[in-house]
C-alpha distance (Angstrom), angle and dihedral (degrees) to the residues before:
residue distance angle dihedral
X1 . . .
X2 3.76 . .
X3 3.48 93.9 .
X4 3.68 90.9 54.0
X5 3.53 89.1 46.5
X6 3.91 93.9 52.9
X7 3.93 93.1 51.1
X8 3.73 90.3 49.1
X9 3.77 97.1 59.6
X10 3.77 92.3 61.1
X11 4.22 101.9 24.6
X12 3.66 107.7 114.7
X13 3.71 100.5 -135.8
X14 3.37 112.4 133.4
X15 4.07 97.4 -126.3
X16 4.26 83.1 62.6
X17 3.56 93.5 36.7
X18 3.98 86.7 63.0
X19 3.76 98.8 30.4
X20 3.96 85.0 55.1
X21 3.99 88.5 61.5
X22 3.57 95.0 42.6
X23 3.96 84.7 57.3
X24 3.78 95.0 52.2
X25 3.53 86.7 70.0
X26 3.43 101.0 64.5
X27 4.50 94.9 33.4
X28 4.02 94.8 114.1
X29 4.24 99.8 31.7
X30 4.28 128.0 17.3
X31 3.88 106.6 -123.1
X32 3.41 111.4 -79.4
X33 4.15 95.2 -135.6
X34 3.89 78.1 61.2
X35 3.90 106.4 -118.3
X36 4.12 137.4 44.7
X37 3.78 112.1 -95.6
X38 3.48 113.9 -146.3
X39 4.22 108.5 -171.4
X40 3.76 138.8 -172.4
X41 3.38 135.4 -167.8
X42 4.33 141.9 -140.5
X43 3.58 131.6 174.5
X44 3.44 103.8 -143.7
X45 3.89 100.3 -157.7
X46 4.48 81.8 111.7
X47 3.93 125.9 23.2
X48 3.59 123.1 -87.4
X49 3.75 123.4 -70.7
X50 3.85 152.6 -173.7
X51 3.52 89.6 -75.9
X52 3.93 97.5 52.7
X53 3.73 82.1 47.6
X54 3.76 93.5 67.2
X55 3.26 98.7 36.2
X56 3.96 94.3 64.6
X57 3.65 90.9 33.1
X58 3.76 92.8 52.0
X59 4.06 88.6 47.7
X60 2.95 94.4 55.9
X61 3.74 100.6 58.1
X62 3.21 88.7 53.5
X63 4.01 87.7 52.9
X64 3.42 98.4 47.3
X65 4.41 93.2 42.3
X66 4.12 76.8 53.1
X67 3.87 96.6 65.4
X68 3.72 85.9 36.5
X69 3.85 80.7 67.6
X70 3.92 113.3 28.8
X71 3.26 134.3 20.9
X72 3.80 109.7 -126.2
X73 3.42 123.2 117.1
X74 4.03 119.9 -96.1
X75 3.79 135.8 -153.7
X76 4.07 131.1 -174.7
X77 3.88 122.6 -143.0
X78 4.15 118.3 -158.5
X79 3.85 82.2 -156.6
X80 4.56 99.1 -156.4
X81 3.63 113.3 -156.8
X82 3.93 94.9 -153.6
X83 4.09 101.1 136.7
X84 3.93 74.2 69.4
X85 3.61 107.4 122.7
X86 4.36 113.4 -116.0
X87 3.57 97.2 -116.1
X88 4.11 95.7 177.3
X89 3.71 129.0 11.8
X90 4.10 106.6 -114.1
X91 3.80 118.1 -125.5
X92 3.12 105.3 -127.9
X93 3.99 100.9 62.6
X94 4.44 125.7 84.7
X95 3.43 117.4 -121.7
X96 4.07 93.9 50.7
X97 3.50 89.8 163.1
X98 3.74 104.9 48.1
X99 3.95 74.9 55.5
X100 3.38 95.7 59.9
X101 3.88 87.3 61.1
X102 3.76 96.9 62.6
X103 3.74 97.3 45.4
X104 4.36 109.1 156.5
X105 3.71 87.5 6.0
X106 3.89 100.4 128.7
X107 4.07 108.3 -96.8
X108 3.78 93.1 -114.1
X109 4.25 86.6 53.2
X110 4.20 87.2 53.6
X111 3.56 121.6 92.7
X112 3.83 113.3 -110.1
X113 4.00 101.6 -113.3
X114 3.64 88.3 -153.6
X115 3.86 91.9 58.7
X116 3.94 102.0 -140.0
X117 3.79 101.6 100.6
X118 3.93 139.9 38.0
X119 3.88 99.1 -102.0
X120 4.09 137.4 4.3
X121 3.64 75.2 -114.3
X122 4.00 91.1 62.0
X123 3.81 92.3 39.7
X124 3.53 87.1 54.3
X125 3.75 96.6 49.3
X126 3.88 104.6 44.1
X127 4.34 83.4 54.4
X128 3.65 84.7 56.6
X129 3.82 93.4 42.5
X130 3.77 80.5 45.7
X131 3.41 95.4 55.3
X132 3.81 105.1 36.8
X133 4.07 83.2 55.5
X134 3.93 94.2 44.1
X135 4.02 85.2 70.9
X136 3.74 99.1 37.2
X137 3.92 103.3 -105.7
X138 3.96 122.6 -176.3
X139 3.90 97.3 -136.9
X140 3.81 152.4 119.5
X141 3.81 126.1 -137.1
X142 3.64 126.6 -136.7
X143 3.83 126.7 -171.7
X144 3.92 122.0 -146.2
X145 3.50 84.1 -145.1
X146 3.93 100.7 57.1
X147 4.06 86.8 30.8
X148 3.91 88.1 60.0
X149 3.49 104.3 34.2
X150 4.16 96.4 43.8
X151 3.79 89.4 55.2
X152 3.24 100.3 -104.6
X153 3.44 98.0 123.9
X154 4.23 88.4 49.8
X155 3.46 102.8 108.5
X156 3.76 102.7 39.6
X157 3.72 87.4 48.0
X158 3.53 96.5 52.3
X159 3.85 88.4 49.4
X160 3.90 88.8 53.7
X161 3.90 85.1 56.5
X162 3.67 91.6 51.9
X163 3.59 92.4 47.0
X164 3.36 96.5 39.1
X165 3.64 100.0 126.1
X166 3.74 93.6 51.3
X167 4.01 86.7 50.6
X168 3.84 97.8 54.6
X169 4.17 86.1 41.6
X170 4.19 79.3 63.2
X171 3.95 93.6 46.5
X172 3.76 97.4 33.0
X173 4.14 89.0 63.0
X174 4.19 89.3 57.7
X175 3.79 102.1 48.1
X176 3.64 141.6 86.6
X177 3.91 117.1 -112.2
X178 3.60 96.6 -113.0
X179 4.09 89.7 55.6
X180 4.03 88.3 50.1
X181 3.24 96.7 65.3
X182 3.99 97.0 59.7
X183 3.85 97.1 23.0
X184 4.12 125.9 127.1
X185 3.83 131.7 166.0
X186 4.24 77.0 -134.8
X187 3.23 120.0 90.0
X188 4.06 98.7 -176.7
X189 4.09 114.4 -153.3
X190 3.89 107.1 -136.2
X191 3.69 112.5 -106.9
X192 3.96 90.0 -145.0
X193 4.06 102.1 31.9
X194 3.23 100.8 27.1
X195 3.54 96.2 -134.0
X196 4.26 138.0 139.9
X197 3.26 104.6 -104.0
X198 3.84 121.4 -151.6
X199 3.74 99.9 -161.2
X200 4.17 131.9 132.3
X201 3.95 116.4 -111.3
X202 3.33 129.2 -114.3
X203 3.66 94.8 -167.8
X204 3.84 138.3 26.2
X205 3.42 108.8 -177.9
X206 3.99 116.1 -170.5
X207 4.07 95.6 176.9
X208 3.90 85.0 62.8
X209 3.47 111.7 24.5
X210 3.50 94.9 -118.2
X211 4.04 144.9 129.8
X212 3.35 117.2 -159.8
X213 4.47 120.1 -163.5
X214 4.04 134.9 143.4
X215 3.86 116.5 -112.1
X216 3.53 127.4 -125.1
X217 3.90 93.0 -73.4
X218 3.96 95.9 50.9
X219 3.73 98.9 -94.2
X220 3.63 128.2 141.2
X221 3.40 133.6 -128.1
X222 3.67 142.4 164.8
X223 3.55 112.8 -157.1
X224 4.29 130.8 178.9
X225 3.61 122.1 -114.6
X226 3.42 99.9 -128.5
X227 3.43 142.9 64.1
X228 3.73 97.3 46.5
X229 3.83 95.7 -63.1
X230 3.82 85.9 115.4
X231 4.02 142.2 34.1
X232 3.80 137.6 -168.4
X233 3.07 138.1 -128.7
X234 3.45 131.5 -81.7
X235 3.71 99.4 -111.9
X236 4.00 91.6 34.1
X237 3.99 88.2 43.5
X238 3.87 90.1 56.6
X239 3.93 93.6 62.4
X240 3.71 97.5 32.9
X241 4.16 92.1 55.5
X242 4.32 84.1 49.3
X243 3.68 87.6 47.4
X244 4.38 100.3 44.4
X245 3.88 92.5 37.4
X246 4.36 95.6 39.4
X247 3.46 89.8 -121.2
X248 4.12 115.3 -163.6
X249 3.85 106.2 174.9
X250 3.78 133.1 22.4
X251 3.75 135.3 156.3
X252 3.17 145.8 -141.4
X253 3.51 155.8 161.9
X254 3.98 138.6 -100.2
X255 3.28 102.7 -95.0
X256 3.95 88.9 61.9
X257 3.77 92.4 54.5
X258 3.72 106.5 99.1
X259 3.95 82.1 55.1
X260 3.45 98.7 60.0
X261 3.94 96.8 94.5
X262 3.52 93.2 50.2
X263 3.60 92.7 52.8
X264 3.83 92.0 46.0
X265 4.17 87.2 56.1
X266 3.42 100.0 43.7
X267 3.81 90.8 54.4
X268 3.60 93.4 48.7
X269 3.73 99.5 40.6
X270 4.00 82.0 56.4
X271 3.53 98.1 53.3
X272 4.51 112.5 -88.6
X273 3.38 126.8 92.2
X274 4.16 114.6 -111.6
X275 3.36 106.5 -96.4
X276 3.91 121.8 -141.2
X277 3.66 124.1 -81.1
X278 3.80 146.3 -169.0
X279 3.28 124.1 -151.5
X280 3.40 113.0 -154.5
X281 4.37 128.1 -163.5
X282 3.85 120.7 -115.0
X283 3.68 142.9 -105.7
X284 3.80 116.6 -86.0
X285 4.10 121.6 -161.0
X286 3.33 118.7 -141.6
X287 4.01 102.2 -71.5
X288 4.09 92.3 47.7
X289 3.27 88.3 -91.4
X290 3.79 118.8 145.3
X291 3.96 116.6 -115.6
X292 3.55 125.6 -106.4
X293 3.81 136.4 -163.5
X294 3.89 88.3 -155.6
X295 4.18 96.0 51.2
X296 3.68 94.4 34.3
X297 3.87 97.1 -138.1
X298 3.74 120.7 148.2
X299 3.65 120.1 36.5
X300 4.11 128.3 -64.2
X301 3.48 124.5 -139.5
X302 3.65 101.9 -104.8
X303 3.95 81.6 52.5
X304 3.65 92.5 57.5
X305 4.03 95.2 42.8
X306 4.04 85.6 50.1
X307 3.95 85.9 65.2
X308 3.87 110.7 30.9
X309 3.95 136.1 2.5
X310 3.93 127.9 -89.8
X311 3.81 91.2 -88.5
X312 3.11 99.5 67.3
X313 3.77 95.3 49.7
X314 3.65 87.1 45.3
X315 4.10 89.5 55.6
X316 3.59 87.0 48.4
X317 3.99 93.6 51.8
X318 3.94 87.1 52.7
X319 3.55 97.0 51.6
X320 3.91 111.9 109.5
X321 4.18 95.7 -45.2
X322 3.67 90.1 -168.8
X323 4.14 91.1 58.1
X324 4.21 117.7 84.3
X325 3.81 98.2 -109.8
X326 3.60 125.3 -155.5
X327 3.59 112.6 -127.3
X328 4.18 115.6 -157.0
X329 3.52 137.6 121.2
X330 4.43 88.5 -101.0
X331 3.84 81.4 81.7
X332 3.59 108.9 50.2
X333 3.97 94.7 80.7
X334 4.25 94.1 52.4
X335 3.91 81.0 48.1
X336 3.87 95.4 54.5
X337 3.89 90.0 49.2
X338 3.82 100.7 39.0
X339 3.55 84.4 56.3
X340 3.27 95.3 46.6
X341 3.85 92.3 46.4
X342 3.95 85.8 53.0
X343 3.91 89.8 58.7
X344 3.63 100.6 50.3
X345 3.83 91.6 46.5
X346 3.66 93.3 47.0
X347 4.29 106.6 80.8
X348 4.00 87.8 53.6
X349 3.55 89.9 49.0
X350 3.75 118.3 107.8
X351 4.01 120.7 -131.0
X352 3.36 99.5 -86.5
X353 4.07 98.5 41.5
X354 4.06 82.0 44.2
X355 3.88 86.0 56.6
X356 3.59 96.6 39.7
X357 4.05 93.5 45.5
X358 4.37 103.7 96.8
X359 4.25 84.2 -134.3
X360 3.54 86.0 81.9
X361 3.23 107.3 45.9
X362 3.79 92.8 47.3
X363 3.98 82.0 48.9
X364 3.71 103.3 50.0
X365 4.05 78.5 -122.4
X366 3.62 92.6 -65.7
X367 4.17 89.8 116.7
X368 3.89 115.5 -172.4
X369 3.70 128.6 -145.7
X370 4.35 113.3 -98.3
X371 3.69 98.5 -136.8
X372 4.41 82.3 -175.6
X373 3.93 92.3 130.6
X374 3.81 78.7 164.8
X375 3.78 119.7 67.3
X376 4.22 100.3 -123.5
X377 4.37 79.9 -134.1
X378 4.00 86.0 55.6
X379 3.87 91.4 48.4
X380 4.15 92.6 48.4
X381 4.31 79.6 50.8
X382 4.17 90.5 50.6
X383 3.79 92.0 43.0
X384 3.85 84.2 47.3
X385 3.88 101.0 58.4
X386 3.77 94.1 25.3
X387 3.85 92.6 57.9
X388 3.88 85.4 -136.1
X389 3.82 115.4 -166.4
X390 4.12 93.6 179.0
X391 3.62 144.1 27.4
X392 3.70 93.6 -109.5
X393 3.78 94.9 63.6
X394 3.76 85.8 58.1
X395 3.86 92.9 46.3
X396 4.13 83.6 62.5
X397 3.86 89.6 65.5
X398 3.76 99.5 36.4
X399 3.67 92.2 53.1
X400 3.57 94.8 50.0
X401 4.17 90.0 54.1
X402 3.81 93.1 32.5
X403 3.97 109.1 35.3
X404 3.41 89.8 168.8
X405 3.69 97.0 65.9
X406 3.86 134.4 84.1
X407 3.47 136.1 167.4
X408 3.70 89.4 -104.5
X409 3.94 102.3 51.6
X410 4.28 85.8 32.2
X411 3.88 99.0 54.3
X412 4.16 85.1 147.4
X413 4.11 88.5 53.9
X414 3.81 94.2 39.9
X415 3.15 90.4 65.0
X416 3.42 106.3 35.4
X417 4.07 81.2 55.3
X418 3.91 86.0 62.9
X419 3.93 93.2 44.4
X420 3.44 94.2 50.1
X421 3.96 97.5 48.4
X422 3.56 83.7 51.4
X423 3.67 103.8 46.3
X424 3.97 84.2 48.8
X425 3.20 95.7 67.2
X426 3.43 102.3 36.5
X427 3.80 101.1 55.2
X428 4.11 111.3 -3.2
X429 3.83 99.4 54.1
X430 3.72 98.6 44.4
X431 3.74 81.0 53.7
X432 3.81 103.9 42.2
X433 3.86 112.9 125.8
X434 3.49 120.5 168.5
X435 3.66 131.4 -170.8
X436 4.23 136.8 -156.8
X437 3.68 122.1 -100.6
X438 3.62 127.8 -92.9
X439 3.62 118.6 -117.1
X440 4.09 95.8 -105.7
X441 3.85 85.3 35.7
X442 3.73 91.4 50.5
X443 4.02 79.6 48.3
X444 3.67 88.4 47.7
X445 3.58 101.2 49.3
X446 4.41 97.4 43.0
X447 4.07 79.8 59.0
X448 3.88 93.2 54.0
X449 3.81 93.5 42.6
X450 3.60 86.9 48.1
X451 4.07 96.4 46.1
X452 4.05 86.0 47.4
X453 3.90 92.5 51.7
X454 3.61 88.6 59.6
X455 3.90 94.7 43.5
X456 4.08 108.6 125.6
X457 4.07 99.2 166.9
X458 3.60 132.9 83.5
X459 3.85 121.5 -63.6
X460 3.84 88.1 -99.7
X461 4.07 115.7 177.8
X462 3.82 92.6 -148.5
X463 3.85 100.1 43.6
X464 3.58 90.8 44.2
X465 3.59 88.1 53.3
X466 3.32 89.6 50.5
X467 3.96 96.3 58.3
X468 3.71 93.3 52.1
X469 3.72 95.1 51.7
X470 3.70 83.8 53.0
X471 3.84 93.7 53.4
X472 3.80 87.6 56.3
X473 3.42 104.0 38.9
X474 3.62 106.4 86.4
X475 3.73 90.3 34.4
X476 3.78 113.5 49.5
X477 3.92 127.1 47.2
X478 3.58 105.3 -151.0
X479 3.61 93.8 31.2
X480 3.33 93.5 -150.3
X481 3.82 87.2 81.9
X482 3.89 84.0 67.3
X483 3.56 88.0 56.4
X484 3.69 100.3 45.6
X485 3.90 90.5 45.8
X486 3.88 78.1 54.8
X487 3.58 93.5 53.2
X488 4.05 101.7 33.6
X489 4.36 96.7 50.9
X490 3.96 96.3 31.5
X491 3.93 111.4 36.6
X492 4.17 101.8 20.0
X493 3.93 95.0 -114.9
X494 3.58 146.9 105.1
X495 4.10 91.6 -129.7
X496 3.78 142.0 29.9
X497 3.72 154.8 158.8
X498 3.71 129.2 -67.3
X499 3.63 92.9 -72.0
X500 3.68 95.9 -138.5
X501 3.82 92.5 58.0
X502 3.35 78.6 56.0
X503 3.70 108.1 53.6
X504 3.73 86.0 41.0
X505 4.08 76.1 60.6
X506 3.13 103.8 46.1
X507 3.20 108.4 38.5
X508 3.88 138.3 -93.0
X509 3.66 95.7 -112.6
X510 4.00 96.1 41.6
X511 3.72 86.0 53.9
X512 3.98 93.4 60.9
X513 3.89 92.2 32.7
X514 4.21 83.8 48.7
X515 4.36 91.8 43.4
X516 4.16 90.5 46.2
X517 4.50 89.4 47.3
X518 4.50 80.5 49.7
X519 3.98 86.8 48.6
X520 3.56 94.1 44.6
X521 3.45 91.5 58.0
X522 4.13 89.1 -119.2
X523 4.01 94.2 122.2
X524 3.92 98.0 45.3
């Protein structure tokens, strides 16, 4: 263990990198709560995403390279913002207008339009429960709405009242002048309605506890602080919540940025020491564009779990977190076999690699065996040209290259098998565009059929390899012409596999029956 220890105070993965800062604050004395408390955050006005994905999954990287590192105790809040008020109705919910009823009541206050729990608020929350279990996460949920109205919250509000001047100094400095004039760090919850009010004060008092302000019909009221009477602000919120719950490492992503400073005062002015944070870049779709709940480009979770396992979106999550990434189905395939790649490289690995490899960081160091004898790009190519509708046609080929394997002792190839069949069909077929040979590609490709006719060894990937580079290699300059002639007349698309991994694959004989159908003009 110390050995591990000792290579993870100077490896350069990022999870260490930020668990090594989050240690420096507790060098000279151990936290006096007792343990490091990692938090992340979710506004539940839509279900969970992509993005809340990473941002636990990333966390807790950083939480588990922590304890790699130290020895004191650690804890993860799922922080909900629910006493949020619903500011629009989403558009992708029934009962839109029922909705429109309950408009800046707090989402655990509006009905759930799907009528299975007490509030939108609590439908909201038991998906992300849902979905934070679903992939095995070590963590414990809070709710604005219980952490406000249970008194949680008490003494940090209270504080904010008696520092209330100092607060608003910190808002005051980031707004327009039009929102000065009506601003407050309060956002009072009308007794009657029930709703978030955004109105100015005309009273804090800190001897009572109290705010007092008239409502949007010119009534008075004085209302308490505590007990859930009143909210903050967002911005406010953020550095109060750090500050009540002695929060020392929270996340989040670019669009947050600018905020950070504000954040970092408001906590301090209320009593806590900032705690460290990472800010990490967002998702991109396809045209750079950045993803959005409300336009639905880029790809969801359940999207990405329909086409490849939780590894590989794990591996993708690790990946550089500070780099823009684009986020479309085009990269789940180099995911799966990255990943892969990462697994079978990782037992002749040396500490530090080992440490530095993302396979054990998305494995808590508990790294599995890849039984994928079959590249997951290779099996997308053999559902291609076999026209595969199931896994089980696949499993004919695979056994045939890989006798060895089964479903049962290949769980990892199984189901990429399934994945693949479906992701073929999905996005490569519709897609599939393939073109006539040139005349010295036509020449090319008669000499490998010919070469593969007379082929009496094993189906080996290498040799096999080896004859098609020498069926190129005195008639293409790059060769990877060759290959993409390869690629663009016999499999429909631009790029492909090692093509003698494939033949090895595929079959000898399918080859030469699949190179005669592209002569033949049958494919194009």
């Amino acid at each position: 263990m110390s050995e591990i220890r000792d290579a993870a105070m100077s490896s350069k993965a990022w999870p260490f990198e930020e668990a090594r800062r989050v240690l420096k604050r507790y060098e000279k004395t151990p936290p006096e709560k007792g343990y490091v408390l990692f938090e992340t955050g979710y506004g539940p006005s839509g279900l969970p995403h992509i993005g809340t994905f990473g941002e636990v999954l990333r966390t807790t990287m950083i939480r588990r390279a922590f304890e790699v590192i130290s020895d004191i105790p650690t804890r993860l809040i799922c922080f909900s913002d629910d006493l949020d008020g619903m500011r629009k109705v989403p558009g992708n919910v029934p009962n839109q207008e029922m909705l429109h009823e309950h408009l800046q009541k707090p989402l655990t206050s509006v009905p759930d339009p799907f009528g299975t729990h007490d509030s939108f608020g609590h439908h909201n929350n038991a998906m992300l429960r849902r979905f934070l279990d679903t992939f095995g996460f070590d963590y414990e949920f809070i709710s604005a709405t219980e952490f406000y109205r249970s008194g949680r919250f008490d003494e940090v509000l209270l504080r904010a009242v008696e520092r209330y001047d100092d607060l608003m100094a910190v808002m005051l400095k980031s707004l327009r002048e039009e929102r000065r004039q009506t601003y407050s760090i309060f956002l009072p919850l009308h007794p009657e309605t029930g709703r978030v009010l955004y109105v100015p004060m005309k009273e804090v008092n800190a001897k009572d506890g109290t705010i007092t302000f008239d409502d949007e019909e010119g009534r008075e009221w004085t209302l308490p602080v505590t007990g859930g009477n009143v909210k903050l602000q967002w911005k406010p919120d953020f550095g109060a919540r750090w500050a009540a719950l002695g929060v020392d490492f929270e996340m989040y992503g670019k669009d947050h940025s600018t905020n950070t400073p504000i954040y970092d005062r408001i906590c301090q002015i209320l009593g806590w020491k900032a705690p460290e944070h990472f800010t990490y870049e967002l998702f991109l779709d396809d045209t750079g564009q950045k993803i959005s709940k409300s336009s639905g480009n880029g790809i969801s979770i359940d999207e990405w779990l329909s086409y490849a396992s939780t590894e590989s979106l794990s591996y993708f999550m690790y990946q550089k977190p500070k780099t823009a990434k684009r986020l479309y189905f085009d990269v789940i395939p180099k995911a799966v076999d990255e990943y892969h790649q990462q697994l079978r490289a990782y037992p002749d690995q040396d500490i530090k690699a080992q440490l530095n490899n993302p396979v054990y960081h998305i494995h808590n160091g508990d790294v599995p065996e890849s039984r994928m004898v079959v590249p997951f790009s290779m099996l997308l190519n053999l559902a291609s040209v076999a026209g595969a509708e199931d896994k089980e046609t696949l499993w004919g080929f695979i056994r045939r290259y890989a006798p060895e394997a089964s479903p049962e002792t290949h769980a990892d190839l199984d189901a990429a098998a399934g994945f693949a069949v479906r992701y073929y069909n999905d996005f490569v077929k519709p897609g599939k565009t393939y073109r006539a040979p040139t005349d010295p590609e036509r020449e090319a490709l008669e000499d490998l059929r010919d070469r593969l006719k007379a082929w009496d060894g094993a189906a080996d990937a290498e040799e096999l390899q080896g004859l098609v580079f020498a069926c190129g290699r005195e008639r293409f300059d790059p060769m990877r012409d060759w290959f993409k002639a390869l690629y663009e007349v016999l499999l429909g698309a631009s790029q492909g596999p090692r093509f003698g991994g494939f033949i090895a694959l595929y079959g000898v004989d399918e080859t030469v029956r699949l190179i005669d159908d592209a002569l033949a003009g049958k494919l194009a």
